[in-house]
Biopython code that builds the backbone (N, CA, C, O; Angstrom):
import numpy as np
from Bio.PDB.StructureBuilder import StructureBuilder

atoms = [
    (1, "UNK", "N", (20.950, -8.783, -5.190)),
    (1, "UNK", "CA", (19.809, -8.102, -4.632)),
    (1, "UNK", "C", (20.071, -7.850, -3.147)),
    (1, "UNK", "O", (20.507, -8.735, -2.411)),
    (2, "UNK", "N", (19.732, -6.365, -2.651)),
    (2, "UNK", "CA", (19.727, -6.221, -1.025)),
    (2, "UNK", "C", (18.484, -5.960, -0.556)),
    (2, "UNK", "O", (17.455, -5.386, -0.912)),
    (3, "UNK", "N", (19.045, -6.752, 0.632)),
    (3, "UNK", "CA", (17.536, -6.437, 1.714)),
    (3, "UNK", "C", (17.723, -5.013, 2.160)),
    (3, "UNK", "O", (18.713, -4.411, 2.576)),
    (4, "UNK", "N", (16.646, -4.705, 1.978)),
    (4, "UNK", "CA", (16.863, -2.599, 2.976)),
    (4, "UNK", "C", (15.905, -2.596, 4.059)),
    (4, "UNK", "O", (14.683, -2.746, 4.046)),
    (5, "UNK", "N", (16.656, -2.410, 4.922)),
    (5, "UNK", "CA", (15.432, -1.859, 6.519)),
    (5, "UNK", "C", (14.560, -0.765, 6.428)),
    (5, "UNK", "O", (14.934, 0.398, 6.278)),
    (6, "UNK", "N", (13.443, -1.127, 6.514)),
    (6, "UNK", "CA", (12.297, 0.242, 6.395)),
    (6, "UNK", "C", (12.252, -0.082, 8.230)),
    (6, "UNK", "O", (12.247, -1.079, 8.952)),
    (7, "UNK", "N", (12.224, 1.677, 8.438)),
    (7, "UNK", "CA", (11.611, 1.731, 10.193)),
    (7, "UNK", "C", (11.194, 2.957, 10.408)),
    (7, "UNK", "O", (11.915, 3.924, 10.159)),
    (8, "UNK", "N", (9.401, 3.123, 11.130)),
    (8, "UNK", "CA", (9.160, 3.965, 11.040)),
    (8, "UNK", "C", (8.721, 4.356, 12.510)),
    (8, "UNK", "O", (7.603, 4.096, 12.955)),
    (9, "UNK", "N", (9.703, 4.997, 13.210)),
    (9, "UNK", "CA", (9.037, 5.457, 14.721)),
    (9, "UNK", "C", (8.621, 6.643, 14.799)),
    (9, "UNK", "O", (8.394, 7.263, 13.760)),
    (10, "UNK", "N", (8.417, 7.254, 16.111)),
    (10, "UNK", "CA", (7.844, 8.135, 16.696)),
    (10, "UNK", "C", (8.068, 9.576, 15.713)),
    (10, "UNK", "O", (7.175, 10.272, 15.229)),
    (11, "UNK", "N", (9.381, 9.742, 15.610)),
    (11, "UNK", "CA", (9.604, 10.876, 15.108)),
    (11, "UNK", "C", (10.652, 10.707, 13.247)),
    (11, "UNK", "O", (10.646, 11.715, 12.541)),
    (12, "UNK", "N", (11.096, 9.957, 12.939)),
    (12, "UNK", "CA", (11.896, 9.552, 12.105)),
    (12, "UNK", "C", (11.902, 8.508, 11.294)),
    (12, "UNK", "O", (12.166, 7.486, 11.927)),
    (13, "UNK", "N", (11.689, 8.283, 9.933)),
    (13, "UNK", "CA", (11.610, 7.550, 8.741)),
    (13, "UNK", "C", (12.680, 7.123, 8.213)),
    (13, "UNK", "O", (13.409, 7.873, 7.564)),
    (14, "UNK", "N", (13.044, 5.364, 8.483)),
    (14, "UNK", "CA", (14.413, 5.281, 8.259)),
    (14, "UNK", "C", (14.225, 4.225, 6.873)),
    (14, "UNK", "O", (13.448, 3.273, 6.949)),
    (15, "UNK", "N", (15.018, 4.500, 5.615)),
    (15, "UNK", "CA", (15.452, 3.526, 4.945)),
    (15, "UNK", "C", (16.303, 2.877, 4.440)),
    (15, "UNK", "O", (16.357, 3.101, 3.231)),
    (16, "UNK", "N", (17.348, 1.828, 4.940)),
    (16, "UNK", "CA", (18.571, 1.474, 4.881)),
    (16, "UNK", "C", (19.265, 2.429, 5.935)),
    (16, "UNK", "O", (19.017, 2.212, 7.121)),
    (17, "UNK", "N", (20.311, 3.707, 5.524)),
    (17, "UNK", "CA", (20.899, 3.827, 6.163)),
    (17, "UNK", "C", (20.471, 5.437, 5.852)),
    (17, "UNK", "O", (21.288, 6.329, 6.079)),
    (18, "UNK", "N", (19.302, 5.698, 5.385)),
    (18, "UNK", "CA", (18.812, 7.321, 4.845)),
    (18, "UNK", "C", (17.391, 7.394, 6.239)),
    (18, "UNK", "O", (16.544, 6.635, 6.712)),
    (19, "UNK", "N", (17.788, 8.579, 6.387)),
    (19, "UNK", "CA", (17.109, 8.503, 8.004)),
    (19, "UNK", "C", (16.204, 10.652, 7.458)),
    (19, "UNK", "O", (16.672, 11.774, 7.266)),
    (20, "UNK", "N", (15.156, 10.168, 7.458)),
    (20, "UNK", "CA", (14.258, 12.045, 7.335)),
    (20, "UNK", "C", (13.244, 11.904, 8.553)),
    (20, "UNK", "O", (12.878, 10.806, 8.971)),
    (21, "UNK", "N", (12.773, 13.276, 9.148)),
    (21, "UNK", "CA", (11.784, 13.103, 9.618)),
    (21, "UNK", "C", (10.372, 13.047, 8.618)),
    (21, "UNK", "O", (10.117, 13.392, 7.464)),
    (22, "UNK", "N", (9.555, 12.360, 9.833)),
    (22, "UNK", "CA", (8.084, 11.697, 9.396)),
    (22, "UNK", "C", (7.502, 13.346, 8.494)),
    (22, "UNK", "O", (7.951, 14.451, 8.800)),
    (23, "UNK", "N", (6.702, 13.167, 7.655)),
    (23, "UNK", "CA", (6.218, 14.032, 6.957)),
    (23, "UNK", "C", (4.547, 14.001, 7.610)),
    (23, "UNK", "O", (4.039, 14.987, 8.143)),
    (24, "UNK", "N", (3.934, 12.843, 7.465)),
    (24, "UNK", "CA", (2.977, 12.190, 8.068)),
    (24, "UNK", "C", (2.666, 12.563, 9.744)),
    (24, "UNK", "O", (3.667, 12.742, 10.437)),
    (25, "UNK", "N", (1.450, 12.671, 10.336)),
    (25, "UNK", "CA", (1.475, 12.729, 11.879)),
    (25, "UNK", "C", (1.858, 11.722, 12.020)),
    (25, "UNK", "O", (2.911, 11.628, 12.650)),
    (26, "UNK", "N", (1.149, 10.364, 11.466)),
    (26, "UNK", "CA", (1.460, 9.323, 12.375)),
    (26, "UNK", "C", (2.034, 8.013, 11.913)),
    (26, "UNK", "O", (1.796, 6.936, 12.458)),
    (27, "UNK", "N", (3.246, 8.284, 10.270)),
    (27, "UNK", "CA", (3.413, 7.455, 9.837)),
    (27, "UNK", "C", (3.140, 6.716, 8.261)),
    (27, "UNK", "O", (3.825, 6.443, 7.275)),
    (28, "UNK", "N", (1.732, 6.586, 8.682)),
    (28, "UNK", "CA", (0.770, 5.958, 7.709)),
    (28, "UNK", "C", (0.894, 6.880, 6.281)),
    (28, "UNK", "O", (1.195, 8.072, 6.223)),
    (29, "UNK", "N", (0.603, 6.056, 5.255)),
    (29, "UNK", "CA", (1.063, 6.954, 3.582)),
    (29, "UNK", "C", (2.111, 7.793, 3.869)),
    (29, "UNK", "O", (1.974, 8.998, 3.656)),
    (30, "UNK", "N", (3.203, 7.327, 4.347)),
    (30, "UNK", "CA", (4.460, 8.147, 4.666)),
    (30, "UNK", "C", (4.832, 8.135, 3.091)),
    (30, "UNK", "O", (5.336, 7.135, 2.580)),
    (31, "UNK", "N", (4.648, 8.903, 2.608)),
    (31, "UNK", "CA", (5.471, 9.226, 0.781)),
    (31, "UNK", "C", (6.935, 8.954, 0.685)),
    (31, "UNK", "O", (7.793, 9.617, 1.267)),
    (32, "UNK", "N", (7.220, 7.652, -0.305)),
    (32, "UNK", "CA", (8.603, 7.418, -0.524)),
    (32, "UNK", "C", (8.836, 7.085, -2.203)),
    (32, "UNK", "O", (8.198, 6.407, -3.008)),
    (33, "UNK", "N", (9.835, 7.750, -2.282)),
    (33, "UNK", "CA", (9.798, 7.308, -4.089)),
    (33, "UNK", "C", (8.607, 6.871, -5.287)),
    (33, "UNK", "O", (8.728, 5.987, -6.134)),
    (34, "UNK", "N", (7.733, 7.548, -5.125)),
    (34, "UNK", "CA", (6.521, 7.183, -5.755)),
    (34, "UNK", "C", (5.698, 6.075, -5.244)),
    (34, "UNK", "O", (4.977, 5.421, -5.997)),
    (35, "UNK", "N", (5.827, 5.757, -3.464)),
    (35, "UNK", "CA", (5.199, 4.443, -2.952)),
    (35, "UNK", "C", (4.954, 5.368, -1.882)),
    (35, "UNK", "O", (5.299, 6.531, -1.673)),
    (36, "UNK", "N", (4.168, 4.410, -1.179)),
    (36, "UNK", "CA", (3.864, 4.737, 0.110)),
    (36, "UNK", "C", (3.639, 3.648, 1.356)),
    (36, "UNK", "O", (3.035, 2.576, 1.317)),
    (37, "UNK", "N", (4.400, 4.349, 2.588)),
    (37, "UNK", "CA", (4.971, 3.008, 3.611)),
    (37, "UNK", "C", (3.416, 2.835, 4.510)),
    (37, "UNK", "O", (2.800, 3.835, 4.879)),
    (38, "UNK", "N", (2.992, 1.629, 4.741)),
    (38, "UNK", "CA", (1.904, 0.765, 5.380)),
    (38, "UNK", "C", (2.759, 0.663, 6.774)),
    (38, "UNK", "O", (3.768, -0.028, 6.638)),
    (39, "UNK", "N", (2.560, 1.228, 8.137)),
    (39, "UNK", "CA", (3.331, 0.382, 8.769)),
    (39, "UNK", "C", (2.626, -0.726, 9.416)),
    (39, "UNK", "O", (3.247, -1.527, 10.115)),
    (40, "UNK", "N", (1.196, -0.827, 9.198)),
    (40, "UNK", "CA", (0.357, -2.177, 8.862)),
    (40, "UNK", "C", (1.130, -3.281, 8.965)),
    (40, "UNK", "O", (1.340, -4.169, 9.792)),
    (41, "UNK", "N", (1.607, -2.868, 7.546)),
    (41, "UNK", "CA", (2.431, -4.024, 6.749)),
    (41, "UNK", "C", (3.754, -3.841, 6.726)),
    (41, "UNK", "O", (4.392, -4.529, 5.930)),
    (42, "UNK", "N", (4.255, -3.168, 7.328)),
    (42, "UNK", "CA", (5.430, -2.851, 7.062)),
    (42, "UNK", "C", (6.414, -2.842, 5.780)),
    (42, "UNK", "O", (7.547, -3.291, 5.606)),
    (43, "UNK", "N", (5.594, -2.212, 5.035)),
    (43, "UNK", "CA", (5.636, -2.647, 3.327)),
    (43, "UNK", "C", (5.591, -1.047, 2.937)),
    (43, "UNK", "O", (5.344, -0.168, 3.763)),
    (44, "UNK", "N", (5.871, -0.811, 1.534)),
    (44, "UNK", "CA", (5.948, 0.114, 0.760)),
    (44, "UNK", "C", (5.115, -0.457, -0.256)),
    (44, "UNK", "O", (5.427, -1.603, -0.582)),
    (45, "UNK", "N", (3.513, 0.383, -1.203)),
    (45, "UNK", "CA", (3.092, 0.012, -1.235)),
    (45, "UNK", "C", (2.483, 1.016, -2.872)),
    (45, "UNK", "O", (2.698, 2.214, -3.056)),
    (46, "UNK", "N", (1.857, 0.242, -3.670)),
    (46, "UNK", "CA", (1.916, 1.751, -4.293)),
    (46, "UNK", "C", (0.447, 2.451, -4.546)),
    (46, "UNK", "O", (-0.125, 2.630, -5.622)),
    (47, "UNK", "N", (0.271, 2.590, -4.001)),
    (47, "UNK", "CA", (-1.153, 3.254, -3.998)),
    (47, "UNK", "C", (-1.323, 3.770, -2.587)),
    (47, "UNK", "O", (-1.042, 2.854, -1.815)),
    (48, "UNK", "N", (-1.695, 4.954, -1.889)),
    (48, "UNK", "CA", (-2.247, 5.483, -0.591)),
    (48, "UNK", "C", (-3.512, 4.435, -0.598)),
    (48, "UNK", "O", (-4.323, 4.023, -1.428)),
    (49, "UNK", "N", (-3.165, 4.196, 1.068)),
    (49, "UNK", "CA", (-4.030, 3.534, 1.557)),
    (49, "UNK", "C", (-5.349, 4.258, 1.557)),
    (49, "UNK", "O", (-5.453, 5.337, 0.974)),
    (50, "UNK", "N", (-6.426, 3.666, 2.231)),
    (50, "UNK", "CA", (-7.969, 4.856, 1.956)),
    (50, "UNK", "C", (-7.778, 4.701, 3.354)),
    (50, "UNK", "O", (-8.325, 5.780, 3.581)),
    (51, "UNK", "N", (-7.404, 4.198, 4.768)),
    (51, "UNK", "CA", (-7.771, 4.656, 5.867)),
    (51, "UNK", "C", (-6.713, 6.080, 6.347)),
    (51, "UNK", "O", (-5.827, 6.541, 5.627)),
    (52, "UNK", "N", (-6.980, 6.447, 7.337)),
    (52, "UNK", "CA", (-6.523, 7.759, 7.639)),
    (52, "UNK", "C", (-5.217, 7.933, 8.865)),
    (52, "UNK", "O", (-4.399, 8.801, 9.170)),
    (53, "UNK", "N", (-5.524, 6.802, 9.243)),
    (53, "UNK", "CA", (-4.634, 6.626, 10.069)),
    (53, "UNK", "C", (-4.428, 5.037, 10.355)),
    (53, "UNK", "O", (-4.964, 4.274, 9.551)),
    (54, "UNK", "N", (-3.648, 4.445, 11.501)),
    (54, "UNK", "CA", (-3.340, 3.365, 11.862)),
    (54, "UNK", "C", (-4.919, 2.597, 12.816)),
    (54, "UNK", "O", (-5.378, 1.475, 12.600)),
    (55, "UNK", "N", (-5.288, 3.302, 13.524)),
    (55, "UNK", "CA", (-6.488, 2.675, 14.634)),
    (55, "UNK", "C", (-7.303, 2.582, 13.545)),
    (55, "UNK", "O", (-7.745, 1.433, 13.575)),
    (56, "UNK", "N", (-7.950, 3.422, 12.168)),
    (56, "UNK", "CA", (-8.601, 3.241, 11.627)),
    (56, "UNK", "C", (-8.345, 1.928, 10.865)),
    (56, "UNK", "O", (-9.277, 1.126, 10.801)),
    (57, "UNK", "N", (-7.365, 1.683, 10.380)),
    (57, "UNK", "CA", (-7.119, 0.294, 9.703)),
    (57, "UNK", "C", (-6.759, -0.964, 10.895)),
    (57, "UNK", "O", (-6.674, -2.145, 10.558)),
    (58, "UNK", "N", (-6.580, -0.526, 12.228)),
    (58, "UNK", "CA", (-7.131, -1.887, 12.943)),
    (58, "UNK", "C", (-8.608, -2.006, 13.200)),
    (58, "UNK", "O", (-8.958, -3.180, 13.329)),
    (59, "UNK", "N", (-9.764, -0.943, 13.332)),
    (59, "UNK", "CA", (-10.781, -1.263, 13.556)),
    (59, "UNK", "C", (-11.473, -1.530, 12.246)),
    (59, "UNK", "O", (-12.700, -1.527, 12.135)),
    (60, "UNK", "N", (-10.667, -1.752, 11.294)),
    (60, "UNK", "CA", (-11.239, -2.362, 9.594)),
    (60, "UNK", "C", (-11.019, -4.114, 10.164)),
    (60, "UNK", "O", (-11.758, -5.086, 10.316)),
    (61, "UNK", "N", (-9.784, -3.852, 10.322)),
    (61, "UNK", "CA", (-8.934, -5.795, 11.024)),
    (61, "UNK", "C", (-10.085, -6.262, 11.961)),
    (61, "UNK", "O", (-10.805, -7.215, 11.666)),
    (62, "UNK", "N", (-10.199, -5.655, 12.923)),
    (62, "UNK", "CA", (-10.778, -6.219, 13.763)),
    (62, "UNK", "C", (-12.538, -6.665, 13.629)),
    (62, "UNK", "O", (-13.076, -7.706, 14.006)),
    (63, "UNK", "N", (-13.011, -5.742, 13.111)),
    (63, "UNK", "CA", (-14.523, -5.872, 12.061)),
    (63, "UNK", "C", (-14.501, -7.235, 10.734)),
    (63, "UNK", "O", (-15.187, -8.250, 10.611)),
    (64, "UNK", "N", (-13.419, -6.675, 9.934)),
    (64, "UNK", "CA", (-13.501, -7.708, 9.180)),
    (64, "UNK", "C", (-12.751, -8.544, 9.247)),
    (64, "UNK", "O", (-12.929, -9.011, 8.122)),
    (65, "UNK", "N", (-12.065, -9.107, 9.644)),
    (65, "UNK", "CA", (-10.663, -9.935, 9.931)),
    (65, "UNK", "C", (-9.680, -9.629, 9.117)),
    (65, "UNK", "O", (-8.602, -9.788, 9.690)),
    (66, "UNK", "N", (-9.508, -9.043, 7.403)),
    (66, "UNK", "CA", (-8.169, -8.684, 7.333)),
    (66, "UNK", "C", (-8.159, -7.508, 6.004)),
    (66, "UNK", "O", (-9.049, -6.985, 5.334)),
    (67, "UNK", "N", (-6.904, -7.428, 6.027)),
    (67, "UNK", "CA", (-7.296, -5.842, 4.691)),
    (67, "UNK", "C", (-7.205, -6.450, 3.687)),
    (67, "UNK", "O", (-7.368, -5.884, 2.606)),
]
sb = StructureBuilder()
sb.init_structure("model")
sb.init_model(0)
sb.init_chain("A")
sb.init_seg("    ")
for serial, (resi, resn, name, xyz) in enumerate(atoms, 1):
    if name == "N":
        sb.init_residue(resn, " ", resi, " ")
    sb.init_atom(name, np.array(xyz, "f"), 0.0, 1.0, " ", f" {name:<3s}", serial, name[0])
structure = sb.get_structure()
């Protein structure tokens, strides 16, 4: 089994060593192989999240303490 690097910055969606730009403005439900990347969680995940962006799912954190 391998570990694979998910990294998702400013402009570019990297996994392992496969590098696309962001499809997403800002990341969030970035679409990958039938999943979708949290950078929350830094997880791939399979269901779209319901918030819309990233500030929206910290001011969920911060209201309720966690997702």
């Amino acid at each position: 089994m391998k570990i694979i690097a998910i990294a998702c910055n400013d402009r570019f969606f990297t996994i392992g060593k496969t590098r696309r730009k962001i499809i997403t403005s800002n990341g969030c439900n970035e679409p990958c192989k039938n999943r979708f990347y949290c950078p929350k969680r830094n997880w791939l995940m399979l269901e779209k999240c319901p918030f819309l962006n990233l500030n929206e799912c910290n001011n969920f954190v911060k209201m309720c303490g966690k997702i």
